[in-house]
N, C-alpha and C positions, 0 to 999 in steps of 0.2 A: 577361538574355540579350541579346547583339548581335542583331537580328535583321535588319538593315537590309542590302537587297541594292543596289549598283552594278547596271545593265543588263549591262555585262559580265560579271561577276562571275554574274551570274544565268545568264545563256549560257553561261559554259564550264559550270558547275555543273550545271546543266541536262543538259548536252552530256554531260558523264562518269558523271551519274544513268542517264538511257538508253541507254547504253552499257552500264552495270553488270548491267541486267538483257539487254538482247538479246544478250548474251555467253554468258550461263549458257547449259549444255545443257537444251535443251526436249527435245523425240524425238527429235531429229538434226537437223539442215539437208535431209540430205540422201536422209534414208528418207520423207520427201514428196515432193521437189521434185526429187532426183538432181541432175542436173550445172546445172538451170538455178537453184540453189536463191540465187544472187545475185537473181534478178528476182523472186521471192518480196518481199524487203525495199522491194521498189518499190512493191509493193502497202501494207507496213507505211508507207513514205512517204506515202504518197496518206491512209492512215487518220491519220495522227500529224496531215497538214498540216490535214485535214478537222476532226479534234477540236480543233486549238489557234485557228481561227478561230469553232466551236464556244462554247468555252470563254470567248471574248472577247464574242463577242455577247449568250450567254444573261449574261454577270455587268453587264453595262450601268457598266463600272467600278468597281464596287463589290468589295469585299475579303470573300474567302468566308467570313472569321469574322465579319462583319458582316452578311451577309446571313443567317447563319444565325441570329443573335442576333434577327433582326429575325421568326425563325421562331416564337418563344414557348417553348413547354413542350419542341416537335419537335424543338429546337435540340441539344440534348443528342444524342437518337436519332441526329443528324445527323455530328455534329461525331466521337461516338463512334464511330459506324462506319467512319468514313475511318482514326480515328485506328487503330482495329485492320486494316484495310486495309494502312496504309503499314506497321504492325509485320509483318505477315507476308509482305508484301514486302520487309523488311530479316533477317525468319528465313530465307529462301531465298536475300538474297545472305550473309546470316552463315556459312549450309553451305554455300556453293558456295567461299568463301575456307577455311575449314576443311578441308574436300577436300582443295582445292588444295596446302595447307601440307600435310595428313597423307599425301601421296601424292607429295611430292617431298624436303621436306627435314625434317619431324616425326617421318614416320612408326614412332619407336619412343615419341615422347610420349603419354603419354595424352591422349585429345582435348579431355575434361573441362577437362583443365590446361591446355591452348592455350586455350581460349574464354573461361577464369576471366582469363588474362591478357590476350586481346588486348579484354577488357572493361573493365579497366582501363583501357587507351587511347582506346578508344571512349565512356567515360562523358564524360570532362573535356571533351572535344569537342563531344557533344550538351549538357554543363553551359554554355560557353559561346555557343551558339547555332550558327543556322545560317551565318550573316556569317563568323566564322571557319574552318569549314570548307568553303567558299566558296571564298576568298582560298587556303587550302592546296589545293584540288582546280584554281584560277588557275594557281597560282604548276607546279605539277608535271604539268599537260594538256601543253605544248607537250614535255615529255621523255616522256612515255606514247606522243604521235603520231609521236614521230620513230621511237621504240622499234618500234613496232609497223608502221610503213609503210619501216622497215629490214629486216625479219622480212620483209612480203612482197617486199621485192626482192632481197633473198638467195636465194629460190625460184626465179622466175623463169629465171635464165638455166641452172638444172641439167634443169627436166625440164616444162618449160612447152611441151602441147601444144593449137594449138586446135583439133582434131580433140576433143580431150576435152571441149569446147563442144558435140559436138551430140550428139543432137537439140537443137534450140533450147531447146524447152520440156519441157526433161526429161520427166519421167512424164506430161507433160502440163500443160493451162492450170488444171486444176482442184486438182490439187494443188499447184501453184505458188501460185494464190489461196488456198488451205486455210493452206499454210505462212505466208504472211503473214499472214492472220488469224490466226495461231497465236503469232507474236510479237508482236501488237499491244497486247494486256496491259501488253505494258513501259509504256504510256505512261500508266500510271497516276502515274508523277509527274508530271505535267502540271498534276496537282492544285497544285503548287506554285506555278504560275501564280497560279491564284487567291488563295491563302494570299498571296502577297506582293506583292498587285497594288499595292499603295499605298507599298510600300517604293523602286519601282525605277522608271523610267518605261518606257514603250515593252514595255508585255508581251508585246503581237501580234509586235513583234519580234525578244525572244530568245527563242519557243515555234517562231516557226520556224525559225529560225538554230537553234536546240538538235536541231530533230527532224530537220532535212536533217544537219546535219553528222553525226549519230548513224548516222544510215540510211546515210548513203554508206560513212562507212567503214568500217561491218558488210558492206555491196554488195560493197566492192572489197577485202574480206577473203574473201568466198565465188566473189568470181568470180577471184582468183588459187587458190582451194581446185579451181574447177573446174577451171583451165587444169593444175591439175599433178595433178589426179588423173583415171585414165580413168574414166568411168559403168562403176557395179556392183564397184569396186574396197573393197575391205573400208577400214575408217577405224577408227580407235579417235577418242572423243567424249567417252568419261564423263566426263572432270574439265574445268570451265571453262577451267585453263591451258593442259592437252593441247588441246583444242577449238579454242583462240586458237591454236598455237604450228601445229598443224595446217591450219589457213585457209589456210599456206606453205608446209607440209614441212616447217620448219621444225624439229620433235622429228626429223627422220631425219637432219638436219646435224649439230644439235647436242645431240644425248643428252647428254654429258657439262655439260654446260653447262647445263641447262635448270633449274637452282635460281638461277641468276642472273637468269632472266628473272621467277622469282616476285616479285622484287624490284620489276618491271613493273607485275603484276597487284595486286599486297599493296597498295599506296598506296591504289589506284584501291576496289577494293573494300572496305577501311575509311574511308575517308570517305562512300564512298556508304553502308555500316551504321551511319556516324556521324549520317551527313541524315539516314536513315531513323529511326532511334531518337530523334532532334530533333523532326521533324515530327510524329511519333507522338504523344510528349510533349506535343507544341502543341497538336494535337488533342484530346486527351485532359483535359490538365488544362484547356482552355474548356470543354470537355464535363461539366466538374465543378464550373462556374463560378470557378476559378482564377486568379488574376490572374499567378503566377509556378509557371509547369510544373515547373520544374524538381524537388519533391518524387517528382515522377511519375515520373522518371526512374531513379533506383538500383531502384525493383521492376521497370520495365518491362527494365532492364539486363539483370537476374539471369530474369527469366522467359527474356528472347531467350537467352543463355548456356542456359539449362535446354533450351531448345527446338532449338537447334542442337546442341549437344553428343552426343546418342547420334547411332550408325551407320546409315545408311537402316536397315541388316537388323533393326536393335534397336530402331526409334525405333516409338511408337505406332500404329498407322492411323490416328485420325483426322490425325496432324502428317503420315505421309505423303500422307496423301488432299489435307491441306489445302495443304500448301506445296509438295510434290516434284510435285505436278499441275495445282499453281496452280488449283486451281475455284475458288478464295476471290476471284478477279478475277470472276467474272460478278455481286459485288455490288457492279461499279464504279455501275450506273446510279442508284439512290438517292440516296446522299451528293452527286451532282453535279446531279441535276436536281429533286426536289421540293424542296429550300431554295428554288431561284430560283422555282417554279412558284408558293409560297405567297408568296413577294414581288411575284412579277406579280401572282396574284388581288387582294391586298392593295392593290395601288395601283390596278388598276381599278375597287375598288371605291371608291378612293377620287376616285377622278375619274367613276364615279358619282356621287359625293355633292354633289363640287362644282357639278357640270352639272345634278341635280336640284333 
């Protein structure tokens, strides 16, 4: 597996990871926050910038499959549970791309049948590492941002009010805070920081160049959604690419049109299922002491394919409890802080020893 990342490479990557998840419908934008639901993501700024300086301090340079090696038996525990972490971060963007296709240009195929194939594309990708699908999430970012910040100025000059701006703070300061805690989760890939500290230089700064650019143009995608829509105006939200194409008005222009814009969103969110299935992998097979992941990957394929594939209304309760509400994010704190906690102990005691 390539696994070697460029600083930029890592940045845009990065950049289009956090993007993949703060796009997906959570409860709305706007059944928190109403019309100020842009400054919600200010807040998600503030945490992202908060954790990736975080992130850099507690690893003391050290690369997270190293530190966790250094953890003993624990390592496994460790390594394990991120790796199922990032999987079920990558089964909630595998159904939100699913969706999206069965709800604009699929929707007479069976979904089963879409997911068996676009797992296909998705395996040979996570087969050969993250470094390649890197370089394709490089090479196709600059046509995503133009796409996308074309979409909000097409809005604009038909129905852009800023009257539709106030109150300032929509429902208020507290649900504006609420909603950005509520998107902060995305930045569970962050974790990649650490996974590829040793690969790229300058981690501290593609985790903030990745988490500003992410947040802004989530920001200046809900704050042209406020300018054109009035507070308490009905929305439709469910599917990821109405949600995007909505931030503009954009579905009221171009109804007929709106299968070419999946063509948009499709790239963006298979590569990032592709990272996620990667890292998952990576995780998992260190966690089994592993030297080459890659066996791990064709079961972990077919279980994500099995786990996205039914319809919310058909799928399990524990898969909707677990992915459709994301609670599986409140076991971000383990996997990131007792590895380094039992590497601190360990060297204070070892500079106990030396000093005694």
């Amino acid at each position: 597996m390539n696994d070697r990342l460029g600083g930029h490479e890592r940045t845009v990557s990065l950049t289009c990871l956090l993007l993949s998840q703060l796009l997906l419908p959570t409860a709305g934008p706007r059944d928190f926050a109403g019309n100020a639901a842009y400054l919600s993501v200010l807040v998600t700024l503030a945490v992202g910038l908060a954790a990736v300086v975080l992130l850099r301090r507690i690893s003391g340079g050290e690369a997270y499959f190293d530190v966790c090696l250094s953890c003993g038996p624990a390592s496994g525990l460790f390594l394990g549970l991120l790796g199922l972490l990032f999987f079920l971060n990558t089964v909630s963007a595998f159904r939100a791309l699913l969706d999206t296709l069965e709800a604009y240009i699929l929707s007479l195929t069976p979904r089963s049948l879409v997911a068996a194939l676009l797992l296909l594309c998705l395996l040979p990708g996570a087969f050969f590492g993250s470094a390649p699908i890197a370089r394709m999430q490089s090479f196709y970012a600059p046509v995503a941002l133009l796409l996308y910040l074309l979409v909000l100025a097409l809005a604009l000059p038909h129905s852009a009010h800023l009257s539709n701006l106030f109150p300032l703070l929509g429902e208020g300061a507290g649900p504006v805070a609420l909603q950005g805690l509520r998107l902060s989760p995305a930045l569970l890939w962050l974790f990649v920081l650490l996974i590829e500290q040793k690969s790229a230089p300058r981690p501290l700064r593609s985790g903030l160049l990745a988490v500003l650019c992410a947040c802004l143009l989530l920001c200046a995608g809900l704050f042209v959604f406020s300018l054109v829509h009035a507070p308490g105006s009905p929305t439709e939200t469910d599917y990821p690419l109405l949600q995007l194409a909505s931030l503009s008005g954009y579905w009221r222009y171009f109804q007929r049109t709106q299968s070419v814009f999946v063509f948009a969103w499709t790239p963006l969110m298979l590569a990032a299922t592709a990272a996620g299935l990667c890292y998952s992998g990576r995780c998992l097979g260190r966690a089994f002491r592993m030297d080459d992941p890659r066996p791990v990957l064709l079961p972990l394929g077919i279980l994500l394919a099995a786990a996205a594939a039914p319809e919310i209304a058909r799928a399990p309760a524990l898969l909707r409890f677990l992915v459709e509400e994301r609670l599986y994010r409140l076991c971000l704190l383990p996997p990131l802080l007792l590895p380094y906690l039992v590497l601190y102990l360990r060297k204070r005691r070892e500079r106990g020893k030396e000093h005694g």
